[in-house]
N, C-alpha and C positions, 0 to 999 in steps of 0.2 A: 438246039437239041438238048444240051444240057439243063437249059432254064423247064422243059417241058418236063425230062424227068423230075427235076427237084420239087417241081409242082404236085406232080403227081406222085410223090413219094411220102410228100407232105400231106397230101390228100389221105391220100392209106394209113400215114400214121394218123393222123386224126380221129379216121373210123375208128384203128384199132384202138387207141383211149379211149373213145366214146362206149366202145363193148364194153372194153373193160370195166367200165365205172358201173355201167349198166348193170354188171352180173356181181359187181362189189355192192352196188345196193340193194339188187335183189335182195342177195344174202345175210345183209346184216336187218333187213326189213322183216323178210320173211322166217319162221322161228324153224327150227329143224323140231323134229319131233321127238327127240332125244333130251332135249332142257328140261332143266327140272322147274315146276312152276313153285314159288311159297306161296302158301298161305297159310291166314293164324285161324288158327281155330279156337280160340279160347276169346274170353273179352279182354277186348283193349283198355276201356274204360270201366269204373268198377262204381256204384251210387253210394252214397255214402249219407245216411237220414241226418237228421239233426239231432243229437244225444246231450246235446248240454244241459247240464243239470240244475244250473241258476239261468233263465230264460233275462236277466237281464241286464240293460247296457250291450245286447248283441247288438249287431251290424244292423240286422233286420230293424229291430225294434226303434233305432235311431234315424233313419231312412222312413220307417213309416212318420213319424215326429215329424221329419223335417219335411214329408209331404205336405200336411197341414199346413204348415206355416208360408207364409207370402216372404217372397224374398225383404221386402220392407221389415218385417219383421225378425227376419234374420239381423239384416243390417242394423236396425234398433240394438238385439241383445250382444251383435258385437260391439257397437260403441260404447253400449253401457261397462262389460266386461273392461276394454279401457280404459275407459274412464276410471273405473274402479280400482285397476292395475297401476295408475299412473297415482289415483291419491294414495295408496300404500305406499308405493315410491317417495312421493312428501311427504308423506309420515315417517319415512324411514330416514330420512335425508333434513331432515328439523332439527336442527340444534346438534349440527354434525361440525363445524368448521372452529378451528380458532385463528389468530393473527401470530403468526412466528415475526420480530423485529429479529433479533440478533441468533446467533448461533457461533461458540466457541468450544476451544478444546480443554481449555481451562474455566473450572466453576467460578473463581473471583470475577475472571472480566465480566463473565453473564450476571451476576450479582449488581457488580457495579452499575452497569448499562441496566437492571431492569429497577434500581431506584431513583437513577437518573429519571428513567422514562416516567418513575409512580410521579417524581416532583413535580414535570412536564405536567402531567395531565391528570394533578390533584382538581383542579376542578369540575371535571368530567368524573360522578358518582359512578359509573357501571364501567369503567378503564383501568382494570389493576392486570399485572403481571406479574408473572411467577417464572421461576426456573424449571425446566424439564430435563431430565439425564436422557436420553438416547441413545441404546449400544445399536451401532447399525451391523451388517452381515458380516464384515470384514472384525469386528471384534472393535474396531473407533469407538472413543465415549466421548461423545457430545451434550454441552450442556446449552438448552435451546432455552430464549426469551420468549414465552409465549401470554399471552392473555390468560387470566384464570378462568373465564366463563367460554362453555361450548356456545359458540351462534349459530343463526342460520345464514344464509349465505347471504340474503342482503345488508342484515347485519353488517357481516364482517367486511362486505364491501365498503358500509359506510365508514367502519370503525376505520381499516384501510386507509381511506380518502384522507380523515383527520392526520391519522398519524403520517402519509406522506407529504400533507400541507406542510409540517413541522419538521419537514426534512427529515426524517429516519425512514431507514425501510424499512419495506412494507410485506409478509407472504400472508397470504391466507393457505391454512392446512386444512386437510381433513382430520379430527380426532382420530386419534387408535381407541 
């Protein structure tokens, strides 16, 4: 007996949720006639002509360009721009490097070591060195052994090679 009413007690509350939901959806479905509805009355979006006063290098005017042209032809005037980018760059970068051998805190030793070095490599016409002062950030003054002529970088590779054959060493710099 018990099992029957629990059944059926369970039963009825069921209905009663299933109403329930029923008249909760009605109502949030259907609108009552009291809401306020908006609307815009005015424009959302506003045209705006085109008013520039130098017509050009616009957006448009670039786009119509770049219709004409075949992608090939694109790709041409960007290689060529590289290309062109890249030999300014060794133009730029030409007779930029020199050879640092020594670097000391005292001007004598750097003196010493760079006639040492001229003796070394008096037979070699384009091989002279000179001394450089250096104040770096901290306020240090350094006096550097360097080449007198700027090279370019395979230059100084080769010059490099020489002077580590001959056991000294060897930096290649960038000039300042």
């Amino acid at each position: 007996m018990k099992d029957i009413k629990i059944k059926y007690s369970l039963l009825a509350l069921s209905y009663l949720l299933l109403i329930f939901l029923i008249i909760i959806s009605y109502v949030s479905i259907i609108p009552e006639d009291d809401v306020p509805v908006l609307e815009n009355k005015g424009l959302i979006i506003k045209e705006e002509k085109d008013k520039f006063k130098n017509k050009e290098n616009t957006v448009y005017e670039i786009l119509e360009k770049e219709k004409v042209k075949s992608i090939e032809e694109i790709i041409e005037k960007e290689v060529e721009n590289k290309k062109k980018a890249d030999f300014e760059n060794k133009k730029q970068t030409i007779k930029k490097f020199r050879i640092q051998v020594a670097s000391f805190k005292e001007k004598k030793k750097s003196l010493e070591v760079s006639k040492k070095l001229m003796k070394e490599f008096s037979s070699e016409k384009y091989i002279n060195f000179e001394v450089k002062q250096i104040v770096l950030k901290n306020d240090d003054i350094f006096f550097r052994v360097v080449n007198d002529m700027t090279l370019t970088l395979e230059d100084a590779k080769k010059l490099c090679k020489k002077i580590l054959d001959k056991k000294y060493q060897c930096l290649i710099v960038m000039d300042t």
